[in-house]
C-alpha positions as CSV (number, residue, x, y, z in Angstrom):
1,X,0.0,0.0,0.0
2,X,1.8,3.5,-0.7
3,X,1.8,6.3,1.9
4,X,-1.6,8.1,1.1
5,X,-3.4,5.0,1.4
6,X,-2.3,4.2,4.5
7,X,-2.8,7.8,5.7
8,X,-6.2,7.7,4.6
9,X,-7.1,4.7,5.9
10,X,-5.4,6.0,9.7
11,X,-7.7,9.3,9.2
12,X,-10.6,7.9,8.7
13,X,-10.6,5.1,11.5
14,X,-9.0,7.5,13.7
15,X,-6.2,5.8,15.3
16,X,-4.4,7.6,17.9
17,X,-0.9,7.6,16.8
18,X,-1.4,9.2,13.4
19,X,-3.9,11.8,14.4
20,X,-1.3,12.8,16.8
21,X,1.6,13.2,14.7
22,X,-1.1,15.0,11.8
23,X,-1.9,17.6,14.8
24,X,1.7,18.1,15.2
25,X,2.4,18.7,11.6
26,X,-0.6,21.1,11.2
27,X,0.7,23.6,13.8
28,X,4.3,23.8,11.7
29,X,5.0,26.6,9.5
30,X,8.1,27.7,7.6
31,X,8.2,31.2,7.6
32,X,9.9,31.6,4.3
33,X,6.9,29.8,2.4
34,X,2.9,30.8,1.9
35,X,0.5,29.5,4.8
36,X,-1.2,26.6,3.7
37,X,-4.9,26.9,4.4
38,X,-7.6,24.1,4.1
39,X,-11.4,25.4,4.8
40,X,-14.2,23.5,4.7
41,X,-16.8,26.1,3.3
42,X,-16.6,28.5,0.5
43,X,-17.7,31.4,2.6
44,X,-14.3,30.8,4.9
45,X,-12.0,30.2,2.1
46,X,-13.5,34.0,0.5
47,X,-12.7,35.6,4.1
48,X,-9.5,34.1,4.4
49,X,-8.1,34.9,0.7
50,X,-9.0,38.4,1.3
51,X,-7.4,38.4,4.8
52,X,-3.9,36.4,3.6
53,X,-4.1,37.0,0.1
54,X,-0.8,36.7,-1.2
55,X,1.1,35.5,2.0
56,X,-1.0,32.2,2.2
57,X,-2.4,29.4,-0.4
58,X,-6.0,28.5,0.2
59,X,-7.8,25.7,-0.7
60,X,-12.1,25.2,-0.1
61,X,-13.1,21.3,0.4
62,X,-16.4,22.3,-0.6
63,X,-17.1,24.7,-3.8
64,X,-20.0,26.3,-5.2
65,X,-23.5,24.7,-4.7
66,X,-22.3,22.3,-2.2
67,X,-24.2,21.2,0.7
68,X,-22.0,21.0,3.8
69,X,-24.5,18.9,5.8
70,X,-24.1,15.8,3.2
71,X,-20.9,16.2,2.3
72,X,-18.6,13.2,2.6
73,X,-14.6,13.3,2.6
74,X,-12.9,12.3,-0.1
75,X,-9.3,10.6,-0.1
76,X,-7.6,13.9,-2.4
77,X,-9.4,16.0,0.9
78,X,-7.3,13.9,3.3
79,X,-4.5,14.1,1.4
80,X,-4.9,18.1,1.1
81,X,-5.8,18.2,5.0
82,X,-2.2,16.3,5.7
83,X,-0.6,19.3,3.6
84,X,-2.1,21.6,5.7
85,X,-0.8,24.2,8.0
86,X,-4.6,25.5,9.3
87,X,-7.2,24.0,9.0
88,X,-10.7,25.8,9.5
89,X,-14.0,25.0,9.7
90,X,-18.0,26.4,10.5
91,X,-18.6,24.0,13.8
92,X,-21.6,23.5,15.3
93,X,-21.7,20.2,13.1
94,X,-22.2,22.0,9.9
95,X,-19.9,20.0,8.2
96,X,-21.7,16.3,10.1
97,X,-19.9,13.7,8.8
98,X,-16.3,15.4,8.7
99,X,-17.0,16.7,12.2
100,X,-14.8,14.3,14.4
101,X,-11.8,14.4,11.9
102,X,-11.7,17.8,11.8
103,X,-12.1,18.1,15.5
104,X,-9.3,15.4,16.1
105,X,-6.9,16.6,13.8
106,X,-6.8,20.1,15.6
107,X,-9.2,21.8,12.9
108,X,-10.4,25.3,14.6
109,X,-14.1,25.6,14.4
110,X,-14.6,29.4,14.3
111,X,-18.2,29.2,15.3
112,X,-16.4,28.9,19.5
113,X,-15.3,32.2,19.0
114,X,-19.7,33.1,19.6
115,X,-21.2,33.4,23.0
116,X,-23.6,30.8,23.7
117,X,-26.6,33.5,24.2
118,X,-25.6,33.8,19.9
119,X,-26.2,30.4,18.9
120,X,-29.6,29.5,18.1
121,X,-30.9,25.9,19.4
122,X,-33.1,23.6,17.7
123,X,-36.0,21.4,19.2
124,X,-33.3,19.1,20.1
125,X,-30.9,18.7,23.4
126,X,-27.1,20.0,22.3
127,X,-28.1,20.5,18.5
128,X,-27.4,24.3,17.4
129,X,-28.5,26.1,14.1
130,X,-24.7,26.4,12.0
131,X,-25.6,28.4,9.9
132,X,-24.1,31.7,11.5
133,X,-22.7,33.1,8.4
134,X,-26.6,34.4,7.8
135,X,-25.9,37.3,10.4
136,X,-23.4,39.4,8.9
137,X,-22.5,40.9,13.0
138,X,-21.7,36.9,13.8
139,X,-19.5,36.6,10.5
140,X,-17.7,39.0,12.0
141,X,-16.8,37.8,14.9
142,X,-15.8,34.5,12.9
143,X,-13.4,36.4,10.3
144,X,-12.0,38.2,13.2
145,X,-10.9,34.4,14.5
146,X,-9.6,34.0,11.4
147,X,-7.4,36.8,11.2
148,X,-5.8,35.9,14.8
149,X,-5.2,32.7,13.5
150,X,-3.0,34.1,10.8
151,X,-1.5,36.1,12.7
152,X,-0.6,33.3,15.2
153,X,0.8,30.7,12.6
154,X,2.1,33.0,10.5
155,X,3.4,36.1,12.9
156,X,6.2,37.6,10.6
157,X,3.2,38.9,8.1
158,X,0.9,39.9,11.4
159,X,0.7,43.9,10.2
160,X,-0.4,42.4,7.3
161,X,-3.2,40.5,7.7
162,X,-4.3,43.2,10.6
163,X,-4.5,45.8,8.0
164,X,-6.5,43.7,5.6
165,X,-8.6,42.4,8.2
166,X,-9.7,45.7,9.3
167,X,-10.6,46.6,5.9
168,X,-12.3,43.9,5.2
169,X,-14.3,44.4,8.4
170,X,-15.4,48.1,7.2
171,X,-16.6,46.4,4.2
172,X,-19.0,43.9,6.6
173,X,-19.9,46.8,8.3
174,X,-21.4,48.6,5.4
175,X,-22.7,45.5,4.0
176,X,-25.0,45.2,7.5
177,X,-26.2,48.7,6.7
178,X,-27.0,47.9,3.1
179,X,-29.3,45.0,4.2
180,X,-31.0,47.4,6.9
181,X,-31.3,49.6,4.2
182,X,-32.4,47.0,1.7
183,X,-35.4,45.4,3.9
184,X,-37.0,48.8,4.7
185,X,-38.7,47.9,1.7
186,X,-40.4,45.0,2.4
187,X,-43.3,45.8,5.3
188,X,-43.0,44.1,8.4
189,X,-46.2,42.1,7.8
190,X,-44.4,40.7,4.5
191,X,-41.2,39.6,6.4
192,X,-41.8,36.1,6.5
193,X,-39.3,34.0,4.8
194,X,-40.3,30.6,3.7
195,X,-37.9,28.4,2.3
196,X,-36.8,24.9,1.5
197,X,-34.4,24.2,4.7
198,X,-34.5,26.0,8.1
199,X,-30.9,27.8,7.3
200,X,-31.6,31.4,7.7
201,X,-32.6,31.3,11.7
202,X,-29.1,33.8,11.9
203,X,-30.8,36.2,9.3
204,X,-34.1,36.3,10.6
205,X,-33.1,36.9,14.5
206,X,-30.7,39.8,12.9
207,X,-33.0,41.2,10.8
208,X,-36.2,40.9,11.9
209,X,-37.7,38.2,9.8
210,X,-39.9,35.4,10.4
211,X,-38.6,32.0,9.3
212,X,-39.9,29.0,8.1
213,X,-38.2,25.8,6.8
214,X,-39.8,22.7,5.2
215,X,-36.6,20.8,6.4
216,X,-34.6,20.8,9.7
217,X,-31.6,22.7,10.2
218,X,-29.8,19.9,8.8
219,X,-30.7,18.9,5.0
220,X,-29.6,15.1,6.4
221,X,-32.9,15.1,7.9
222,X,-35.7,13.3,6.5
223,X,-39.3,15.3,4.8
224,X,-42.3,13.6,6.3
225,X,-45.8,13.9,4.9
226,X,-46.4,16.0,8.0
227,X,-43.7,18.3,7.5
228,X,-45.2,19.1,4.1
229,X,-48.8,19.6,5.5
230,X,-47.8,21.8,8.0
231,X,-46.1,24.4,6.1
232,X,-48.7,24.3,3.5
233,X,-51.6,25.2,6.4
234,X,-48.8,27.7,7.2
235,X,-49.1,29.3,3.8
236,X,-52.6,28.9,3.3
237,X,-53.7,30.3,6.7
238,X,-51.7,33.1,6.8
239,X,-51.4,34.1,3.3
240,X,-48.0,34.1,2.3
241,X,-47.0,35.1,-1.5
242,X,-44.0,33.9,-2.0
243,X,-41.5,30.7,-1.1
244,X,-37.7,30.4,-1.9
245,X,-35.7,27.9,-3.8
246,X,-31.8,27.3,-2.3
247,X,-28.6,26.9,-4.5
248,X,-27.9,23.7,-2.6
249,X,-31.5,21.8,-2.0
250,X,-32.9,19.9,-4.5
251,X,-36.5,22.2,-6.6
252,X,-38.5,19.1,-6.3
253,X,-39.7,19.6,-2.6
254,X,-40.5,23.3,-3.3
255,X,-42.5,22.5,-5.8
256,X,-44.4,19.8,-3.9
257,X,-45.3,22.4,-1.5
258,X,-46.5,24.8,-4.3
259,X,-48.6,22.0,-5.7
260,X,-50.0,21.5,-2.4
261,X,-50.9,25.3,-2.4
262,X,-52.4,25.1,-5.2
263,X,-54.7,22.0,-4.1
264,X,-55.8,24.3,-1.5
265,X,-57.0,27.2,-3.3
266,X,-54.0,29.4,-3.2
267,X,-50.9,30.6,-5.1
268,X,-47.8,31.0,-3.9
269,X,-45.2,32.4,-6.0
270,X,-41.2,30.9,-6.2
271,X,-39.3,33.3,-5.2
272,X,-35.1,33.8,-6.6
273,X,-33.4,31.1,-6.0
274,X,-31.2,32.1,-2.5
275,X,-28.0,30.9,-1.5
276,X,-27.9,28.9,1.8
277,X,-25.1,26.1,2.7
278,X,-22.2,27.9,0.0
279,X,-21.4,31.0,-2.5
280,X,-22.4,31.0,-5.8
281,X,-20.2,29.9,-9.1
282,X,-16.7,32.6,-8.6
283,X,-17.3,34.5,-11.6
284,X,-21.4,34.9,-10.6
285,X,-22.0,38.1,-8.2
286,X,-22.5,35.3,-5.7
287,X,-19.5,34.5,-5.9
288,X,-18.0,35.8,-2.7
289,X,-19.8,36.3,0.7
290,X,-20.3,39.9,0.1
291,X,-22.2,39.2,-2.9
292,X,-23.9,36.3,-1.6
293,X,-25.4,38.0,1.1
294,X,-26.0,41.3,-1.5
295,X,-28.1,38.7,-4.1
296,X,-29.9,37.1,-0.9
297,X,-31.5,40.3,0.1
298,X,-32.6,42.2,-3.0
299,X,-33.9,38.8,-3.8
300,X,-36.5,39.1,-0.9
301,X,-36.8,42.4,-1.4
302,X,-37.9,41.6,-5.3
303,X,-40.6,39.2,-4.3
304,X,-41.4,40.1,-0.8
305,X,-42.4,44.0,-1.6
């Protein structure tokens, strides 16, 4: 068997030796060469290119229009993770099935930075809503972990990554404005968000929205015939106009819900497709958080007012 095999197969059955030693190799960086980065989502690989740019070499295990919450680890992943000298992910079991690895190999999950009074619980005991990213005020508190990582593994560049850092934080800042701005537009009445999955709990507590998901937090989690009739007497009895298809969740169960609807008398229209689990395509306006979040809103705004 050569060497990446047998590192796979280690990783993945977690034996104590070789986690060990990958922990200790992760925390080694030679100064005179760029700080290899692995993240898990695309929306921590955008912050961190903008924050090391061209002092470190990032690399995203998941890309555009992938859903974190199925995602399964493949062996080039392992092999990029070994290579790694940070590796960062969401937490809060976002990433499910690559949550122990990550943890064991001495991953930092940069949703511990949050206070637990942030993090929004589910109906179950010890199971929190990920999806953080959605309140641009969290996200900033999570890039601001990432820059102190940087600046930790990588101190000679430390000015560096400060200053961009700070920049990049102005631009958050304004972005937060823009949506406050943005939803003034939409009545307060009209600020009920319906979509696919339960992923924008973050958004609505931030900006005043009420949310509601056909699915769980988690898209891992089974639709039941009951889940369906619910939100459809949601719709129905409270009128709601408009529902919202997501990058990374599959049309079909939208438009089972719409057909539903329709069964009952009423029409609900299918909103712009938002972007939940991971950016857009990099050369699409969704491309990078900024513009992720940017498309998002004006897409409620569009169908809501």
């Amino acid at each position: 068997m050569n060497k990446l095999f047998v590192f796979s197969l280690c990783l993945f059955i977690i034996g104590a030796a070789s986690l060990c030693a990958l922990a200790t190799h992760i925390t080694v960086h030679n100064a005179s060469q760029k700080l290899v980065v692995v993240a898990t989502t695309s929306m921590i690989a955008d912050a961190v290119a903008i924050i090391g740019a061209e002092h470190i070499h990032i690399e995203a295990l998941m890309g555009p229009g992938v859903d974190p919450h199925l995602y399964r680890a493949k062996e080039s992943d392992v092999h990029r993770i070994s290579q790694a000298d940070v590796v960062l992910y969401n937490g809060l079991h976002l990433e499910g099935r690559m949550a122990s690895i990550l943890e064991t190999i001495g991953g930092i999950a940069l949703a511990n930075v949050l206070e637990k009074d942030e993090i929004l619980a589910s109906d179950f005991d010890d199971v929190f809503d990920p999806h953080v990213w959605h309140s641009v005020p969290l996200w900033r508190n999570m890039v601001a972990c990432i820059r102190d990582v940087l600046v930790q593994r990588d101190p000679i560049h430390a000015k560096y990554y400060i200053d961009n850092a700070a920049a990049y934080d102005a631009q958050l800042e304004a972005l937060h404005y823009y949506i406050l701005e943005a939803i003034k537009k939409i009545s307060e009445k009209q600020r009920i968000l319906v979509t696919a999955h339960d992923a924008f709990g973050y958004f609505g507590k931030t900006y005043g929205f009420h949310v509601v998901g056909l699915q769980g937090m988690s898209t891992d989690a089974q639709i039941s015939v009951q889940d369906v009739r619910q939100l459809v007497d949601y719709i129905v009895n409270n009128k709601i106009s408009a529902m919202f298809l997501e990058s990374s969740i599959p049309e079909r169960n939208v438009q089972a819900v719409r057909d539903a609807v329709a069964a009952r008398g009423w029409h609900i229209a299918i909103g712009p497709e938002l972007y939940s689990d991971a950016l857009g395509d990099v050369s699409s306006p969704a491309g990078t958080y900024i513009g992720m979040m940017k498309c998002n809103v004006d897409s409620l705004v569009q169908a809501l007012s």
